[in-house]
VEXMARDREN-427811 format. One record per residue (C-alpha): chain; y, z, x negated; residue in one letter. Coordinates in nm, 2 decimals. Layout:
 c  north     up   east r
 A      Y      Z      X A
...
END
This chain:
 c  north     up   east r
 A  -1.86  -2.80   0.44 X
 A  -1.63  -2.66   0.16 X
 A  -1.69  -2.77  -0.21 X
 A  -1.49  -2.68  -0.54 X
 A  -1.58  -2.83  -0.84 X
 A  -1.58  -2.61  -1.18 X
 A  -1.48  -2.78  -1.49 X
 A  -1.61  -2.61  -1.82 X
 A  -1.49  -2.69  -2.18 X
 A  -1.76  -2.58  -2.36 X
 A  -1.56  -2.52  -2.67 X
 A  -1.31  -2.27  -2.52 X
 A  -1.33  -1.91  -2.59 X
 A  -1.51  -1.86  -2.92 X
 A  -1.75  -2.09  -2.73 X
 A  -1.89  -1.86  -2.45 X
 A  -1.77  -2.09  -2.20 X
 A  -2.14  -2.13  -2.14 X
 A  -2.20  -1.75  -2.07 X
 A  -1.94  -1.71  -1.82 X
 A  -1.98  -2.06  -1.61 X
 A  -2.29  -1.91  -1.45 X
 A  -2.11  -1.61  -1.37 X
 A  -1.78  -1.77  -1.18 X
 A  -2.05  -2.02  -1.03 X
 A  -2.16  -1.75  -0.89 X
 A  -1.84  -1.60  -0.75 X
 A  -1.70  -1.93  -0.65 X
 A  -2.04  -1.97  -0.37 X
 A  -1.89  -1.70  -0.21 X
 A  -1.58  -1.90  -0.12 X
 A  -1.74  -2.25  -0.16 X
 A  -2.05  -2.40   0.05 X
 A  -2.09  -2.64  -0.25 X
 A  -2.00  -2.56  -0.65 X
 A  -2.07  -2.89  -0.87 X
 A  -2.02  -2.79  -1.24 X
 A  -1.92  -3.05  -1.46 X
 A  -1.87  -3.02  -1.88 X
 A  -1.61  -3.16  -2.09 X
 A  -1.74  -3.33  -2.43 X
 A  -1.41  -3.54  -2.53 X
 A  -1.01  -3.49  -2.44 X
 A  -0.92  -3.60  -2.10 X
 A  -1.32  -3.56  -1.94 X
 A  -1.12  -3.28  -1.73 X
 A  -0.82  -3.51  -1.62 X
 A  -1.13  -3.76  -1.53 X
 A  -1.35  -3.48  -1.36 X
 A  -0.99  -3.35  -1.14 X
 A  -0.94  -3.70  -1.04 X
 A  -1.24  -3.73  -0.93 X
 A  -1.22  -3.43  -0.70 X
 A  -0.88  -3.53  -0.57 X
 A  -1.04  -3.90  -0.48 X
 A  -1.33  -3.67  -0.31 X
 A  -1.10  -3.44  -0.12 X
 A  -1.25  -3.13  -0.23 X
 A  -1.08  -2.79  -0.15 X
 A  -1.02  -2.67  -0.50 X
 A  -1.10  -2.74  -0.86 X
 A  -1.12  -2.44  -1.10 X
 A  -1.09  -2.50  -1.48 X
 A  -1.30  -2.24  -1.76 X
 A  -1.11  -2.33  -2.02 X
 A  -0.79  -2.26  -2.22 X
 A  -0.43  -2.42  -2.22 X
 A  -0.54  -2.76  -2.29 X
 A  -0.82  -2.74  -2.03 X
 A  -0.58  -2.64  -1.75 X
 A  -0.35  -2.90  -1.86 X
 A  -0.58  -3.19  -1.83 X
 A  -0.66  -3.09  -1.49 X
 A  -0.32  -3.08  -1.35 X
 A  -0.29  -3.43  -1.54 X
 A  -0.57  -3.55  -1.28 X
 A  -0.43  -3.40  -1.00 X
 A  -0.10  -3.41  -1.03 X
 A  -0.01  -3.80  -0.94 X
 A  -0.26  -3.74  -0.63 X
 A  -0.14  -3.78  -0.29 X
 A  -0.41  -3.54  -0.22 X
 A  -0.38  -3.23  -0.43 X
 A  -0.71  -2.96  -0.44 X
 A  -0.61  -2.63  -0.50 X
 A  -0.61  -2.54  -0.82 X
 A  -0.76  -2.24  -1.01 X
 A  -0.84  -2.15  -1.32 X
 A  -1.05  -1.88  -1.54 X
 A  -0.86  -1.84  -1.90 X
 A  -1.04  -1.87  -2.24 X
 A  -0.82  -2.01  -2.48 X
 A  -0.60  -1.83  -2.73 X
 A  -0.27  -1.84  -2.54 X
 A  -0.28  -1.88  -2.19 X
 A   0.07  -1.90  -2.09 X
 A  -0.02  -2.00  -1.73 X
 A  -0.26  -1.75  -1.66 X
 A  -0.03  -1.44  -1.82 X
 A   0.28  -1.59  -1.57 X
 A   0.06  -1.63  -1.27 X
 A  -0.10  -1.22  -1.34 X
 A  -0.46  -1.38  -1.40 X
 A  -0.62  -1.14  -1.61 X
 A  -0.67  -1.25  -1.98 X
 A  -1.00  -1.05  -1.99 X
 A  -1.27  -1.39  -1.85 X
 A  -1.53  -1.14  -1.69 X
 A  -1.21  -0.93  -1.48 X
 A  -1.11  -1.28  -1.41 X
 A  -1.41  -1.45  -1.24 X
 A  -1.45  -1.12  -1.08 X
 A  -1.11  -1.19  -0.88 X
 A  -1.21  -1.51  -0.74 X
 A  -1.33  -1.40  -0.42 X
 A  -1.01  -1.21  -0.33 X
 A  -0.75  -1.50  -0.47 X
 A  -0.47  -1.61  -0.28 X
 A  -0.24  -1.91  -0.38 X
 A   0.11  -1.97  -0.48 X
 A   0.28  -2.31  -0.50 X
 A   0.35  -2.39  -0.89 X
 A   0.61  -2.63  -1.07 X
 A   0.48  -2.93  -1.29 X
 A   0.64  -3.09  -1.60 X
 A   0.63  -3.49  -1.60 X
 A   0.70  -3.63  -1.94 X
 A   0.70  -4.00  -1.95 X
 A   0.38  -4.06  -1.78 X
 A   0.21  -3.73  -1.82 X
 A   0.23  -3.38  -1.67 X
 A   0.23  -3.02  -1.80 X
 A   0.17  -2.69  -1.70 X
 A   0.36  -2.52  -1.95 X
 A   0.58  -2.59  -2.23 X
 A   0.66  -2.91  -2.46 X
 A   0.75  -2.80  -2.85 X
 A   0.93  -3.04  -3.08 X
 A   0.97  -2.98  -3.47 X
 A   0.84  -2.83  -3.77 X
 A   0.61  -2.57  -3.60 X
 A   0.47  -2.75  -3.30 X
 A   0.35  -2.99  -3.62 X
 A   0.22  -2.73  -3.83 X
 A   0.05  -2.60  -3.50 X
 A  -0.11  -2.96  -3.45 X
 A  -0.36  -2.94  -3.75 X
 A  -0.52  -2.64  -3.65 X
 A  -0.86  -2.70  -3.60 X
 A  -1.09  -2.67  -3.28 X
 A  -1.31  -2.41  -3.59 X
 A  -1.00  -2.25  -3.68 X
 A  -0.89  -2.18  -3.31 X
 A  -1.30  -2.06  -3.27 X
 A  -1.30  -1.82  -3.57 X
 A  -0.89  -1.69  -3.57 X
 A  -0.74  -1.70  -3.25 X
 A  -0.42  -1.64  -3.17 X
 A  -0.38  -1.57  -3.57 X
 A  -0.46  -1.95  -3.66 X
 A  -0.17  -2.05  -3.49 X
 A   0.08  -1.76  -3.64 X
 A  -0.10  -1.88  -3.98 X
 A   0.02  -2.22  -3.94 X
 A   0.36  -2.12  -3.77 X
 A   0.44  -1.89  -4.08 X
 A   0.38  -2.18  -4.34 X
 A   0.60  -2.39  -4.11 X
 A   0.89  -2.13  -4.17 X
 A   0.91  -2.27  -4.51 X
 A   1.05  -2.62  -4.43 X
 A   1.41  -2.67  -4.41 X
 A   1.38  -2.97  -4.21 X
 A   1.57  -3.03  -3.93 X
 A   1.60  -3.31  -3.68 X
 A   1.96  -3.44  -3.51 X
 A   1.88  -3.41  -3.12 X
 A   2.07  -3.60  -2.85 X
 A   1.96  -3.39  -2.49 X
 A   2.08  -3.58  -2.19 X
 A   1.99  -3.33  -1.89 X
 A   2.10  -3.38  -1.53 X
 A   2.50  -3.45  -1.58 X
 A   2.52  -3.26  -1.99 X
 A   2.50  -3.43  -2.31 X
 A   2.44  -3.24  -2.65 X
 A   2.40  -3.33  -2.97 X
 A   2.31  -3.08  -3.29 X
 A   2.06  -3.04  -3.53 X
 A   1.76  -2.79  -3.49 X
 A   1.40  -2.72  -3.61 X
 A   1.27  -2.65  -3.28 X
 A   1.30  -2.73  -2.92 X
 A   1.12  -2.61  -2.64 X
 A   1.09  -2.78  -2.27 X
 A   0.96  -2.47  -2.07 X
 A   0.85  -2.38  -1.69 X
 A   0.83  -2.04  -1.70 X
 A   0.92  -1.72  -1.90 X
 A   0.61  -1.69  -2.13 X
 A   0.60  -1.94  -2.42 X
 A   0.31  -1.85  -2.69 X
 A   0.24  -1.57  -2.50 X
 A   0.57  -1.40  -2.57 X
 A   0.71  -1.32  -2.20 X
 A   1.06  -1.24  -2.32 X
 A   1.12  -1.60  -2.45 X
 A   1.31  -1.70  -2.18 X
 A   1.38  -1.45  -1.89 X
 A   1.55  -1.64  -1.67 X
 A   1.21  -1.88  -1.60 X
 A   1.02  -1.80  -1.33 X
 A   0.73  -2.11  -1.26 X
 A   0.82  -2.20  -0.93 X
 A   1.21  -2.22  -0.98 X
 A   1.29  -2.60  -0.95 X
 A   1.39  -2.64  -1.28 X
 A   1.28  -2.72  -1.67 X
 A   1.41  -2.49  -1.96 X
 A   1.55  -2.67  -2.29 X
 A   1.56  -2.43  -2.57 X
 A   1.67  -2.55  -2.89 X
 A   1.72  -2.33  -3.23 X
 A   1.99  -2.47  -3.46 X
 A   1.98  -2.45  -3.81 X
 A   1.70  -2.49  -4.06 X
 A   1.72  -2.20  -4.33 X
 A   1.48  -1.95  -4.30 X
 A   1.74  -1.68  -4.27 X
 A   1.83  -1.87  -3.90 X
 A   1.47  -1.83  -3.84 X
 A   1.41  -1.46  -3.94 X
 A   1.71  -1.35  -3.77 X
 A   1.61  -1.50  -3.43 X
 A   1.28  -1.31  -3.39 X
 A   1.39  -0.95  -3.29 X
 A   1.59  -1.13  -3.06 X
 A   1.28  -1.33  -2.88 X
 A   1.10  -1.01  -2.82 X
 A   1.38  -0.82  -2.65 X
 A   1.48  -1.12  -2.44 X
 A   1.85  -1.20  -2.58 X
 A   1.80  -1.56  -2.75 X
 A   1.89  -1.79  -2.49 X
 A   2.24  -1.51  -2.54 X
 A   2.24  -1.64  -2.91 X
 A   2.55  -1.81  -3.03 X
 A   2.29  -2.06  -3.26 X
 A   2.08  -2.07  -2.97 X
 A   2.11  -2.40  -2.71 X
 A   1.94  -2.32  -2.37 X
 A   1.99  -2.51  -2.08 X
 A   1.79  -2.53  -1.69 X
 A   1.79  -2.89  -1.58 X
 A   1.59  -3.08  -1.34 X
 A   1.55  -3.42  -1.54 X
 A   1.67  -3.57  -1.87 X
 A   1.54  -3.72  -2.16 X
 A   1.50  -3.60  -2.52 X
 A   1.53  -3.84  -2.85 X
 A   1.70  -3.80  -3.23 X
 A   1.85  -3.99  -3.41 X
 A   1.64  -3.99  -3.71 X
 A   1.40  -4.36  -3.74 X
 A   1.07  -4.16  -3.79 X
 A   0.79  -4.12  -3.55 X
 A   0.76  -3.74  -3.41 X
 A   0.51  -3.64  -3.15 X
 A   0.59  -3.35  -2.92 X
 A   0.33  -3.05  -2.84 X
 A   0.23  -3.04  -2.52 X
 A   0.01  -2.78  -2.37 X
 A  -0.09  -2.72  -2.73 X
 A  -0.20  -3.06  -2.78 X
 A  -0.05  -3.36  -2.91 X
 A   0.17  -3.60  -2.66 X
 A   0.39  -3.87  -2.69 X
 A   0.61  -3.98  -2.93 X
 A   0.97  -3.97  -2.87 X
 A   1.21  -4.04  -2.70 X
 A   1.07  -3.84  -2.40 X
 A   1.19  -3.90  -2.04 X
 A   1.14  -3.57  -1.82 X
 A   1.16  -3.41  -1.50 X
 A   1.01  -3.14  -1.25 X
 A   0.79  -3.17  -0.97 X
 A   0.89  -2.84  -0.77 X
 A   0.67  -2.65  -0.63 X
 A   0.44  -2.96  -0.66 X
 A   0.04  -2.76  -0.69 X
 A  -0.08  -2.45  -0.52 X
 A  -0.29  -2.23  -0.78 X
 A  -0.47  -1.92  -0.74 X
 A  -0.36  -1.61  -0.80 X
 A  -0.47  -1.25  -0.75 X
 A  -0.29  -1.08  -0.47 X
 A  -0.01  -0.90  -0.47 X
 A   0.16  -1.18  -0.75 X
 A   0.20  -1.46  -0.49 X
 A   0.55  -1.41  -0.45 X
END
C-alpha cells in the first residue's frame, strides 16, 4: 500500500489553502492508496509532520504552501536516512522553488499536474543545523523583509515585500564580511549577501544565471557599497543577467564555508523568507540530496 501525506498551511495563499487541499487530495488518490492530510497551526508543525512521514516510510510528502512551507518540510526530511519524495503545490508570494523546478505558479494548473509528475533529484542548503531549499539573505533588506506581516503578505503580495525592500534602500548601512568558501577568503563591506541554489532569487530568474539547483554547489552573492546610487545602478543589471559581471559585485560557487563580520552586533540571516540563525553561519551543500516532483519534460 502506497501513502503520501499532504501538509497544508492554512495561511498560505490569501488563505485558500483550504479550497484547494480537497482538490490535490483528490488528485494525489490517484497516485496514492492512502492521502493523510495534516494542518499547520505554528512554525515548524511541517518540519514535525515530514518527520513524521520519513520515520513512517511513506512514498512522498507534498506541501500546499509557500516558501516557508516547503522549507520546513525539507527541514524534516532532509537529516533522514530515509528520504520521501518530495512534492509540492505553490501558494506563497515568491515561490522560488516551484518557478526553477517549471511547477506552475497558477495552484489549480498545479494540483492538476500531480498525476503526470515525474521527479528530479534537488540540492539542499545546510546552515549550521538547518536546511534550505532556496536562498539565505543577509543585510538591510532581508531585515526590512522580516517585519512583514503574515496580514501584509495575505492582503499585498509580492508588493509587501517590494514595500519593505524600497524603504530598506534608504539605509546606508553596511556590514564588513569575512567569506571563507572552500579554499577563498574575502573581506569587504556590503549591504547584502545572498547564499543561493539556483538561478531564481525573489522570483527574478536572471539573478544569477549560472545556478542551476542540482549543480553541486552554493552561490555567494554580495553587493558592495551602501549608497543608494550603488543600489539603483545594480538593478537593470539584475534583470538582464550581468551582475554577478559587475566590478562592485562579489559572486562566488563554493561547496562549503562559513559567513561572519566583523561588527559585535547580533544579525539574523533570511532564510526561506523566514528568520534563521544568527551569525556566524557555517554552510554547505547536500548535492543532489532530495528527489521532488516535477512536471515532465523539466526533469533534466
Amino acid at each position: 500500500m502506497t501513502r503520501v501525506m499532504l501538509i497544508v498551511n492554512p495561511s498560505s495563499g490569501n488563505e485558500t489553502a483550504e479550497e484547494y487541499a480537497t482538490y490535490a487530495r483528490e488528485k494525489l488518490q490517484q497516485k496514492y492508496d492512502e492521502v493523510e492530510t495534516v494542518w499547520t497551526e505554528k512554525r515548524w508543525d511541517a518540519t514535525r509532520f515530514a518527520a513524521q512521514a520519513s520515520k513512517d516510510r511513506y512514498e512522498a510528502v507534498f506541501a500546499l504552501g509557500g516558501d516557508g512551507t516547503v522549507s520546513e518540510c525539507i527541514n524534516g526530511i532532509a537529516e533522514k536516512e530515509y528520504r520521501p519524495d518530495f512534492g509540492f503545490i505553490p501558494l506563497g508570494t515568491v515561490n522560488d522553488l516551484g518557478r526553477v523546478l517549471g511547477i506552475s505558479m497558477n495552484p489549480e494548473q498545479a494540483i492538476e499536474d500531480i498525476p503526470k509528475l515525474t521527479t528530479r533529484l534537488i540540492d539542499v542548503g545546510k546552515v549550521n543545523e538547518h536546511y534550505f531549499a532556496d536562498v539565505l539573505a543577509i543585510g538591510s533588506i532581508p531585515e526590512a523583509v522580516h517585519d512583514v506581516s503574515v496580514e501584509q503578505k495575505t492582503r499585498l503580495g509580492t508588493m509587501a515585500y517590494i514595500m519593505e525592500g524600497a524603504r530598506a534602500l534608504k539605509d546606508n548601512e553596511t556590514l564588513h564580511f569575512q567569506l571563507s568558501l572552500d579554499d577563498e577568503t574575502a573581506e569587504f563591506d556590503s549591504f547584502l549577501v545572498l547564499v543561493a541554489l539556483s538561478n531564481s532569487i525573489g522570483g527574478i530568474q536572471t539573478m544569477i544565471p549560472q545556478a542551476a539547483v542540482d549543480d553541486g554547489y552554493l552561490h555567494a552573492l554580495a553587493l558592495k557599497g551602501g549608497k543608494v546610487v550603488d543600489k539603483l545602478n545594480i538593478v537593470p543589471k539584475i534583470f538582464s543577467g550581468k551582475v554577478t559581471e559587475d566590478e562592485t559585485v562579489y559572486y562566488r560557487p563554493f561547496k562549503q564555508g562559513t559567513v561572519e563580520i566583523r561588527e559585535n552586533k547580533k544579525v539574523t540571516v533570511n532564510v526561506d523568507g523566514d528568520e534563521g540563525d544568527a551569525l556566524p553561519l557555517n554552510l554547505k551543500v547536500l548535492p543532489q540530496h532530495i528527489r521532488c516532483f516535477v512536471p515532465e519534460g523539466t526533469d533534466k
